[in-house]
C-alpha positions as CSV (number, residue, x, y, z in Angstrom):
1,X,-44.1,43.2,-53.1
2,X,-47.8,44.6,-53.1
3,X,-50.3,45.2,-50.6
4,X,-53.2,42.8,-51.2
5,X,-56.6,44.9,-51.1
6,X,-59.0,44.3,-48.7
7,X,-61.4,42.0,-49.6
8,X,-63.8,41.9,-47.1
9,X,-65.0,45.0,-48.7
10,X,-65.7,43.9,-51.6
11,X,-69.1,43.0,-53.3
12,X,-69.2,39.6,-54.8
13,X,-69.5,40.9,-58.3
14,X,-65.9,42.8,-57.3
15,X,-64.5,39.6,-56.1
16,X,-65.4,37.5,-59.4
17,X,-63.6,40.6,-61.3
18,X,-60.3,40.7,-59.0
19,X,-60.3,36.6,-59.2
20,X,-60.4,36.7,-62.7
21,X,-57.6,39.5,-63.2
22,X,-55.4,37.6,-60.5
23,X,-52.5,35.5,-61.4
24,X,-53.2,32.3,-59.2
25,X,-49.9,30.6,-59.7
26,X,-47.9,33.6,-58.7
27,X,-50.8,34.9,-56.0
28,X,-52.4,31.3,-54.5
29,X,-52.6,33.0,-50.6
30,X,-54.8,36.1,-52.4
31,X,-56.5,34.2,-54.5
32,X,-57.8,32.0,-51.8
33,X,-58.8,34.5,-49.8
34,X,-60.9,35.9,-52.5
35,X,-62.8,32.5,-52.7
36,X,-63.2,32.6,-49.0
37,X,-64.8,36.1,-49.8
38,X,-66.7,34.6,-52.7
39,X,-68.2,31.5,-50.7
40,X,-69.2,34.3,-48.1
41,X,-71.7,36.1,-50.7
42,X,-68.6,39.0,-50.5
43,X,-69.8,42.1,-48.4
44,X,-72.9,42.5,-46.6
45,X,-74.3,45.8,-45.8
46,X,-74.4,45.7,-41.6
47,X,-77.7,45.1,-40.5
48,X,-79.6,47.6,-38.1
49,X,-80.4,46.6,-34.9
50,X,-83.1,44.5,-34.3
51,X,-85.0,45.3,-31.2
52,X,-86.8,43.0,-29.3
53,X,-89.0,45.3,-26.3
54,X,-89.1,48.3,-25.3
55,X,-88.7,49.6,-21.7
56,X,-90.1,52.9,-20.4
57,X,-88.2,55.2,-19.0
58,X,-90.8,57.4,-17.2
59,X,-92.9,55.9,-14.8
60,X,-95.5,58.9,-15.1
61,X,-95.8,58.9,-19.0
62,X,-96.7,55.0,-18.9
63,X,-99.4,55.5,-16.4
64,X,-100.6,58.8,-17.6
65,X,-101.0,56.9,-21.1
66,X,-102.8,53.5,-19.4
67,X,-105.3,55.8,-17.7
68,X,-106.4,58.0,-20.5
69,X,-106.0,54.7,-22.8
70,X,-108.4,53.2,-19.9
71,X,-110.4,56.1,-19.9
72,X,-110.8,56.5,-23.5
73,X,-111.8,52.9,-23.7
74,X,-114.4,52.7,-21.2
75,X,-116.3,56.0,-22.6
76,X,-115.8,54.1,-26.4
77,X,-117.2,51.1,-24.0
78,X,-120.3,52.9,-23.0
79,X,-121.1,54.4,-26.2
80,X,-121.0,51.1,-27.7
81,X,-123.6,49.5,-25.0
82,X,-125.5,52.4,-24.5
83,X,-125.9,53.7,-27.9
84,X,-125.1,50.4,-29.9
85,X,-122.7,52.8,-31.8
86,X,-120.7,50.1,-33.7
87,X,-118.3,52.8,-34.9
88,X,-117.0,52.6,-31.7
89,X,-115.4,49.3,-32.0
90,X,-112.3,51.1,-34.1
91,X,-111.2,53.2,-31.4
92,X,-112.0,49.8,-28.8
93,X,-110.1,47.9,-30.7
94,X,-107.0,50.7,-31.5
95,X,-107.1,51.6,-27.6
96,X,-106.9,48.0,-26.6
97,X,-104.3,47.0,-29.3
98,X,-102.2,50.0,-27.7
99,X,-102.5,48.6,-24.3
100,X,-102.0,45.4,-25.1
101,X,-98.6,46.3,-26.5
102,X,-98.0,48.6,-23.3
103,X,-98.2,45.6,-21.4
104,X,-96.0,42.6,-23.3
105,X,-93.8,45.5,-23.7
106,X,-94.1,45.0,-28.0
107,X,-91.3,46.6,-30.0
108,X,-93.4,48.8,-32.0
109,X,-95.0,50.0,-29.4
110,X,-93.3,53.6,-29.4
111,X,-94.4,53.4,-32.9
112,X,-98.2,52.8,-32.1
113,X,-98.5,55.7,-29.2
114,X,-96.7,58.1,-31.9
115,X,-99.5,56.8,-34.8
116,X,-101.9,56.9,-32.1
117,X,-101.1,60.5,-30.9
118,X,-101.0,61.8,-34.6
119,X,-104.4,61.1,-35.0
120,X,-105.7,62.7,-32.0
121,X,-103.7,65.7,-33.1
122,X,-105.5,65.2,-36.7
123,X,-108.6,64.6,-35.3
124,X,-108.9,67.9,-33.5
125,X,-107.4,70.0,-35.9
126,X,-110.9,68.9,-37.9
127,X,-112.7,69.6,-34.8
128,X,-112.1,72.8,-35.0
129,X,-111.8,73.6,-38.7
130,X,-115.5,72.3,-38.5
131,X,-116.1,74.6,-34.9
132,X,-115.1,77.4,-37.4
133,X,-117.6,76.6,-39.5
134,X,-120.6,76.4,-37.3
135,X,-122.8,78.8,-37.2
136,X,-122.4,79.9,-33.8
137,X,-119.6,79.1,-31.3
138,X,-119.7,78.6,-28.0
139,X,-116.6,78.4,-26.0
140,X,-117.5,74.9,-24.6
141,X,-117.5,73.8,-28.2
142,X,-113.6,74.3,-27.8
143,X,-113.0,72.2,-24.4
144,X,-113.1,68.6,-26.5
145,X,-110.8,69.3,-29.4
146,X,-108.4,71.5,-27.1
147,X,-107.7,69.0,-24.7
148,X,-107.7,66.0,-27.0
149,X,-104.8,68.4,-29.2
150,X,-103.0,68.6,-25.4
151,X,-103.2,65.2,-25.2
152,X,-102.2,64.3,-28.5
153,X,-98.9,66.6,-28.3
154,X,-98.0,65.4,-24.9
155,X,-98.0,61.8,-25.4
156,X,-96.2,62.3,-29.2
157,X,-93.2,64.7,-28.1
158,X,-92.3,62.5,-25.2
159,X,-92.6,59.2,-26.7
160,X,-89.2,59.6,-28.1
161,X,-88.0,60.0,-24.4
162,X,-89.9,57.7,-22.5
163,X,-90.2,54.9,-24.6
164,X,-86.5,53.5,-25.2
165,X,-86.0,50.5,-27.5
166,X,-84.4,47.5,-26.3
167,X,-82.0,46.1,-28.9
168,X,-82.2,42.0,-28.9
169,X,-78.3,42.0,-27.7
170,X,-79.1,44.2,-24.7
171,X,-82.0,41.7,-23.4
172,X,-79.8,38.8,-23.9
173,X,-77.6,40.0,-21.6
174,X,-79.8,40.3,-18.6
């Protein structure tokens, strides 16, 4: 007597092929469970894990991000008012997107501070190609694009580590 494969393994195109090489008469307990395969679609590649939140892990990161996110927005804000700079409604709109997912605790929202945090990093790299371009430079010319490079590295390197997803199995369980 053989060993009968395992056929949860199998793909459904592999399950047609071992059906149709199968002697039913002689094999009816393997062949039905190759239809049982079959009527299942055969094997299905696991899924990754959905997540449903996300949960932050340091206190201090969340509120050091809400207050330059608060901070950032109510310059943008003033600019807006003040100068009627409607080029600042992008970063408005980015700043309060990003605390918006802060708050309902939105699964991407690791993803959005990291986006967010490249393109302060990005942003400041320019600042300063163009500071080296200028024809004079004054060291105050540096304060802006240095700390908005701090910034952007700070909130990117730790969002891995204080941002932890929450899988949808994990939240079900509370």
């Amino acid at each position: 007597m053989s060993e009968m494969p395992n056929y949860s393994v199998y793909h459904l195109h592999e399950l047609e092929a071992a059906l149709s090489e199968i002697d039913e008469e002689s094999h009816p307990d393997e062949a039905r469970i190759i239809r049982e395969h079959i009527a299942k679609a055969g094997y299905r590649y696991p899924a990754e894990a959905r997540i449903s939140s996300v949960e932050f892990t340091s206190a201090g990161y969340k509120w050091s991000l809400v207050v330059i996110l608060c901070l950032l927005l109510l310059l943008n804000l003033a600019g807006l008012i003040r100068h009627g700079a409607l080029i600042a409604l992008i970063p408005i709109t980015v700043q309060g997107g990003i605390l918006t997912a802060i708050f309902t605790k939105y699964k991407h929202t690791r993803a959005l501070i990291k986006i967010w945090s490249g393109v302060l990093i990005i942003g400041a790299l320019f600042h300063f190609i163009s500071i080296a371009y200028a024809p004079f430079i004054n060291i105050s010319m540096l304060i802006d694009p240095t700390l908005t490079l701090l910034l952007g590295t700070f909130f990117l390197f730790l969002a891995d580590r204080s941002v932890a997803l929450v899988p949808v199995a994990e939240r079900n369980a509370d």
